[in-house]
DOBADO-987162 format. One record per residue (C-alpha): residue number from 0; residue in one letter; x, y, z. Coordinates in steps of 0.5 Angstrom, whole numbers, plus 500, padded with zeros to 3 digits. Example, Ala and Ser with C-alpha at 12.3 -4.5 7.8 and 13.67 -1.06 7.14 Angstrom:
BEGIN
NODE     i   aa     u     v     w
NODE     0    A   525   491   516
NODE     1    S   527   498   514
***
This chain:
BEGIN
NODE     i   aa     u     v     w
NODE     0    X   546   471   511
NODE     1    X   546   478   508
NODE     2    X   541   482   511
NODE     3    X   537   487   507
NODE     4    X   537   494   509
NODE     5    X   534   498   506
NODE     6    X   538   505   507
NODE     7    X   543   508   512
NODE     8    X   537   513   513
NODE     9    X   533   508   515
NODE    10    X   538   505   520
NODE    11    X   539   512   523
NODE    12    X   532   513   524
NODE    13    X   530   506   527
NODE    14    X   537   507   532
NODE    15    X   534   514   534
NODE    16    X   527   511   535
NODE    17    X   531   506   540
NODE    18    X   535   510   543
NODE    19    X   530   516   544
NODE    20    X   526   511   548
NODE    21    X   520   512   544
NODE    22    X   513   510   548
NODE    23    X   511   504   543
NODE    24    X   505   502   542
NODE    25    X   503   495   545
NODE    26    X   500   490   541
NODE    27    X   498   483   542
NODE    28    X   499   478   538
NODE    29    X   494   474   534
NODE    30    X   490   468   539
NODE    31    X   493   462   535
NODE    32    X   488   458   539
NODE    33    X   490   450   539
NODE    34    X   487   449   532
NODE    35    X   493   445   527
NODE    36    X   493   444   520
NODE    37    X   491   446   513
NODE    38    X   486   449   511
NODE    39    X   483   448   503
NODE    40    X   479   454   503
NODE    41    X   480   462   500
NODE    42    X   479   468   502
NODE    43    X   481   473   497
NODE    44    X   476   477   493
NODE    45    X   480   476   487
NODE    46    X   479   469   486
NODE    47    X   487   468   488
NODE    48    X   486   461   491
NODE    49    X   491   462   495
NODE    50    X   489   458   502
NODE    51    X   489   460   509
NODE    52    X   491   458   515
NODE    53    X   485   456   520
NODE    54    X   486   460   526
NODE    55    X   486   466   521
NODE    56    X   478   468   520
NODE    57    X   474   474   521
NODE    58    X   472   472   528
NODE    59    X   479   472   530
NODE    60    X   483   477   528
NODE    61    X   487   481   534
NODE    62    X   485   488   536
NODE    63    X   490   493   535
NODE    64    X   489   500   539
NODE    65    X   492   507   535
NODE    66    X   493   511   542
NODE    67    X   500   510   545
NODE    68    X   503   511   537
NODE    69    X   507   517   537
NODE    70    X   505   523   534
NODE    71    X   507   525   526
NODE    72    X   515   528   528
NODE    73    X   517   530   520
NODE    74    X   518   522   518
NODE    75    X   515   517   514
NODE    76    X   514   512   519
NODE    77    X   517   510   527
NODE    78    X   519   504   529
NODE    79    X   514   501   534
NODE    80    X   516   495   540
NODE    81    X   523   496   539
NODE    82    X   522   494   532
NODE    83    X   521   487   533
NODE    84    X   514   484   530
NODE    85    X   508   480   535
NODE    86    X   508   474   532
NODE    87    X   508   468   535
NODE    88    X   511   461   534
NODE    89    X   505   458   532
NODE    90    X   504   464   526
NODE    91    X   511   462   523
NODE    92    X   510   457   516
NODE    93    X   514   456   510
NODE    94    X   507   454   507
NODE    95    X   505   460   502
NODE    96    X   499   464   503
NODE    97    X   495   470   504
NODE    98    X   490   473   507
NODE    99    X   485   479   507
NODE   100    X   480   480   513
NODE   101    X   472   483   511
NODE   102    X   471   490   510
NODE   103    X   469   492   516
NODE   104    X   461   496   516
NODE   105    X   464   502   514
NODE   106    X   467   500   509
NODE   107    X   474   500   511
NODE   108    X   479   495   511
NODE   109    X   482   492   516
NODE   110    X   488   487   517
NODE   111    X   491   482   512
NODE   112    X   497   477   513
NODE   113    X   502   473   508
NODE   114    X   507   469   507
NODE   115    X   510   472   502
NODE   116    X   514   465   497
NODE   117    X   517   466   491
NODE   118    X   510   462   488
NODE   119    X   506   468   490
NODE   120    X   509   473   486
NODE   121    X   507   476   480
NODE   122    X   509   474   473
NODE   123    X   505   480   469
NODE   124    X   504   487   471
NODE   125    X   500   490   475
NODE   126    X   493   491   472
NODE   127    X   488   497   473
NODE   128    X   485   498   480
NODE   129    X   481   504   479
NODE   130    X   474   500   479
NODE   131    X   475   500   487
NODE   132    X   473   506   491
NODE   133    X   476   505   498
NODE   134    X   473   508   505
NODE   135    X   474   516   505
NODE   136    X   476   516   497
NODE   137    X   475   524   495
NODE   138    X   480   525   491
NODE   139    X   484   532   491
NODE   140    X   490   536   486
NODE   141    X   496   540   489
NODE   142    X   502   542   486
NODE   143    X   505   541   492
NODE   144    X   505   533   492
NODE   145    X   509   529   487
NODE   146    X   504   527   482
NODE   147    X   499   533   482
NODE   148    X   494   528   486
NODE   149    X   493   527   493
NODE   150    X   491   521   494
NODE   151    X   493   513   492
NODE   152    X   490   507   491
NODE   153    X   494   504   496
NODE   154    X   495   496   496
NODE   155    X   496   493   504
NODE   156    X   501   488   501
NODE   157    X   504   490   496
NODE   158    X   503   487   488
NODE   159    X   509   485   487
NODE   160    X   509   481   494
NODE   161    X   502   477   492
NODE   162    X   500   479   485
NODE   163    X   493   482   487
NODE   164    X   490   488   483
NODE   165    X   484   490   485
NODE   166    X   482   486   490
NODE   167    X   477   492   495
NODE   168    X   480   488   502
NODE   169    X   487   490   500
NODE   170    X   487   497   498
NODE   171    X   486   503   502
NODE   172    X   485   511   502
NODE   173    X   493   513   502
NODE   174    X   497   520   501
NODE   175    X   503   519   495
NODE   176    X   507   520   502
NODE   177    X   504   513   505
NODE   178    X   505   509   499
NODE   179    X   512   513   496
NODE   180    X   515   514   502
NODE   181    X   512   510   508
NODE   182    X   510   503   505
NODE   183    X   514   501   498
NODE   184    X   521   502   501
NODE   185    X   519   496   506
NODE   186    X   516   492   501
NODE   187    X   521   493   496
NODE   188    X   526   490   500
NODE   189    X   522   484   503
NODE   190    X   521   483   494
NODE   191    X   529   483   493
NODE   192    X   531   478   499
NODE   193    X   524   473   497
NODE   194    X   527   474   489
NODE   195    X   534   473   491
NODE   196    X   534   468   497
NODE   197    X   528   464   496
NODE   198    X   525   464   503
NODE   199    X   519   466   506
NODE   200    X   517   473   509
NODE   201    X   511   473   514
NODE   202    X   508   480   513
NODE   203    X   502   482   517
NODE   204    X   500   490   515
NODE   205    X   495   493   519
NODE   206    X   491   500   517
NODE   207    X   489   503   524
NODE   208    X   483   508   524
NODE   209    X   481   514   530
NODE   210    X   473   512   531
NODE   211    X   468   512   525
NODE   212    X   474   516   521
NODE   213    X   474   514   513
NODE   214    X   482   516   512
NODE   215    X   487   511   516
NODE   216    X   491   514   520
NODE   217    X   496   510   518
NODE   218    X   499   503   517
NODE   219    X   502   498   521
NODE   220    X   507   493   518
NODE   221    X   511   487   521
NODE   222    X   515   482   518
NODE   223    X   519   477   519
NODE   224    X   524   472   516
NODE   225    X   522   465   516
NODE   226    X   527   460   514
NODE   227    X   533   465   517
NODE   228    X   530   466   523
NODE   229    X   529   474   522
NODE   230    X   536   475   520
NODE   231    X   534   478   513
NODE   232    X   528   481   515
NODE   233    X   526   484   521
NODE   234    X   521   489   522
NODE   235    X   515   493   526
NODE   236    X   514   500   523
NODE   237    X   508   505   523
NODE   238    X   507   509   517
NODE   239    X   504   515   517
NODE   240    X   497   517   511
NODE   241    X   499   524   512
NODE   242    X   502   529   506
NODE   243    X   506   534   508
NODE   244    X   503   542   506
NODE   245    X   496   538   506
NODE   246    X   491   538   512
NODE   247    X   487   532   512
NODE   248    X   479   530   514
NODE   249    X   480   523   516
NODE   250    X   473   522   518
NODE   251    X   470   524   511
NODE   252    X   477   524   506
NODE   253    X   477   531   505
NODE   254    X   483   536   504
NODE   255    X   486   543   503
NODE   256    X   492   546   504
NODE   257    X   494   547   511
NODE   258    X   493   553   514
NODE   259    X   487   555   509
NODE   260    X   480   552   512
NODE   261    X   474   553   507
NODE   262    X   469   558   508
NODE   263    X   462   558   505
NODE   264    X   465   563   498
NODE   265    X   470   557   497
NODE   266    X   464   551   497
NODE   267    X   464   550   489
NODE   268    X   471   550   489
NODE   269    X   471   545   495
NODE   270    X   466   541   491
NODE   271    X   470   540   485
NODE   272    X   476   538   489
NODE   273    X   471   533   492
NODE   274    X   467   531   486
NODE   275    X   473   531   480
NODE   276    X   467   536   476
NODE   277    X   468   543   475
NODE   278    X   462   547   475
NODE   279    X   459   546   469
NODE   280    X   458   538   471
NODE   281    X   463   536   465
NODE   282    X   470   531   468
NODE   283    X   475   535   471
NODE   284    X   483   534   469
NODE   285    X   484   529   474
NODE   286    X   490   524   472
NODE   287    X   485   519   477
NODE   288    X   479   520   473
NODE   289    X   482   519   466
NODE   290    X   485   514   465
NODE   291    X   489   512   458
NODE   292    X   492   507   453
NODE   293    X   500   507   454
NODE   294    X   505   502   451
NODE   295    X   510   501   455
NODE   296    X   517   497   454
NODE   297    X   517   493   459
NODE   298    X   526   493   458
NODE   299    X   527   500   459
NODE   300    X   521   501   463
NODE   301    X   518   507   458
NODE   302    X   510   508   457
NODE   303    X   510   512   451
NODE   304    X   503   514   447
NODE   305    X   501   509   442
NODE   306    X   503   513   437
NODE   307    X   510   514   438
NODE   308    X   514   513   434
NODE   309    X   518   510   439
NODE   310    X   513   503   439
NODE   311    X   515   502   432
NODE   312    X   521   501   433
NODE   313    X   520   497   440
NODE   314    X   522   490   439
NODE   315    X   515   485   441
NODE   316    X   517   481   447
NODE   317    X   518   488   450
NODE   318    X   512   491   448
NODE   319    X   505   492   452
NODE   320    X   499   495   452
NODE   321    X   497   499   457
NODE   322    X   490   502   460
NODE   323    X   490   506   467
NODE   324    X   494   513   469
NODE   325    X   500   515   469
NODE   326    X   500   515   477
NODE   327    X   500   508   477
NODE   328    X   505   507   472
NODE   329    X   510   511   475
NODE   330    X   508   507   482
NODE   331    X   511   501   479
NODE   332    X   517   505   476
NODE   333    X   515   506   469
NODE   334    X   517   513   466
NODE   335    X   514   518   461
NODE   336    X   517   517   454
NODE   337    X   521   524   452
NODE   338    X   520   523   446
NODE   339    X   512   524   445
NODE   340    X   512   526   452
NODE   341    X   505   523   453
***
């Protein structure tokens, strides 16, 4: 069967990774234990209904370790454990599912799983996730990042793999680097093989944080291939929740450029980074705070302002309606309308 890659540069990194001898992180995988078959119950917070495994609750999860991943070299993400996925054989079904772990009590998200099937893949656009606040949430601008914000509201397992929008177990504080750069061509490439083929993808993602720090330092993401045995998704990769040019608080969330560390006369420009207010109180400029209505044209993948002379013109079964920021429609692969510029 054909395998899915999803880049010659991501084939060169992995194949350095290996060859460089890279110390990988060891981790164990999930303790099965003896139980057997299927559970009735949910764990969403959506109210997917999706059911779950019994082996897979909060009182079982495996404990993963960050030391021994190695340090942020210049790319998005490294291969970990010569690339191979930890999971075992009792772990492999062709049963759909997903599964999303407890926050745990500092409010952070901890490991969630799924079998990623056909069914469980969205049939409508992604929803606004804004209502969620994740651990370590203190949003910043820069010119330097692609799309002026600093921070994403970054889903675990992505939308288009499982449908969730705002579910606060499966989203996390993450750079545009993490979530452009680091996580979707993974979840892009699992999308395409499940589409074309069919079968299912196991696919455990895991955020990994340093002490009581708020800001993961990074995810890890396995998955495997269930009915061709890994021969057109295999993966075990850490990304890292950097942002090039931008030095990170991971305990707090907060930011600044690199190099340029806060003093005292700069504490009511900090503030307004940190809160998204200027000085008189009043809402800041921030794309992430000010949502609006857009159309979109879900042909063309367009997002136009509803005044645009272009919606007219659009034919009904392509035309939607649209609340949130352009960040997320830029995200999901919409692109500003020339015309109306909005």
């Amino acid at each position: 069967m054909k395998k899915f890659l999803i880049s010659a540069l991501t084939l060169l990194l992995v194949l350095c990774f290996i060859l460089t001898g890279c110390d990988f992180l060891e981790i164990p995988p999930i303790d099965t234990g003896s139980s057997t078959g299927t559970s009735t119950g949910t764990d969403t917070s959506t109210g997917s209904g999706q059911t779950t495994p019994p082996v897979l609750d909060d009182a079982n999860l495996p404990e993963y370790e960050i030391e021994g991943i190695p340090s942020y070299s210049g790319e998005p993400y490294v291969a970990l454990n010569d690339n191979q996925p930890q999971f075992t054989s009792q772990d492999l079904t062709t049963e759909s599912y997903e599964f999303y772990s407890e926050l745990d009590s500092l409010g952070r998200c901890q490991m969630v799983i799924a079998c990623i099937g056909i069914d469980l893949m969205p049939t409508e656009d992604r929803g606004s996730i804004s209502s969620v606040t994740p651990s370590g949430w203190v949003q910043a601008k820069y010119d330097i990042v692609s799309g002026k914000v600093l921070y994403n509201r970054c889903h675990l397992i992505g939308h288009q793999l499982t449908g969730e929008n705002a579910n606060k177990r499966n989203l996390i504080t993450g750079t545009r680097y993490l979530n452009i750069d680091g996580m979707l061509p993974f979840e892009n490439m699992i999308a395409d093989y499940v589409k074309e083929t069919e079968n299912h993808v196991l696919f455990r993602v895991t955020p990994l944080f340093y002490g009581n720090n708020l800001v993961a330092t990074g995810v890890q993401m396995e998955a495997y291939s269930i009915e061709d045995e890994g021969e057109g998704i295999c993966f075990n990769v850490f990304a890292y929740n950097v942002q090039p040019g931008i030095a990170i608080n991971y305990l707090t969330g907060e930011s600044y450029l690199a190099g340029e560390v806060p003093t005292p006369d700069q504490s009511q420009t900090q503030t307004e980074i940190q809160t998204g207010t200027s000085g008189d109180g009043s809402l800041a400029d921030d794309p992430e705070l000010n949502e609006q209505t857009y159309i979109l044209n879900t042909s063309s993948k367009k997002y136009h302002k509803p005044t645009c002379s272009g919606v007219t013109t659009m034919k009904e079964e392509n035309k939607q309606e649209y609340t949130g920021t352009k960040e997320e429609l830029e995200s999901q692969g919409y692109e500003a309308c020339g015309t109306c510029k909005p």
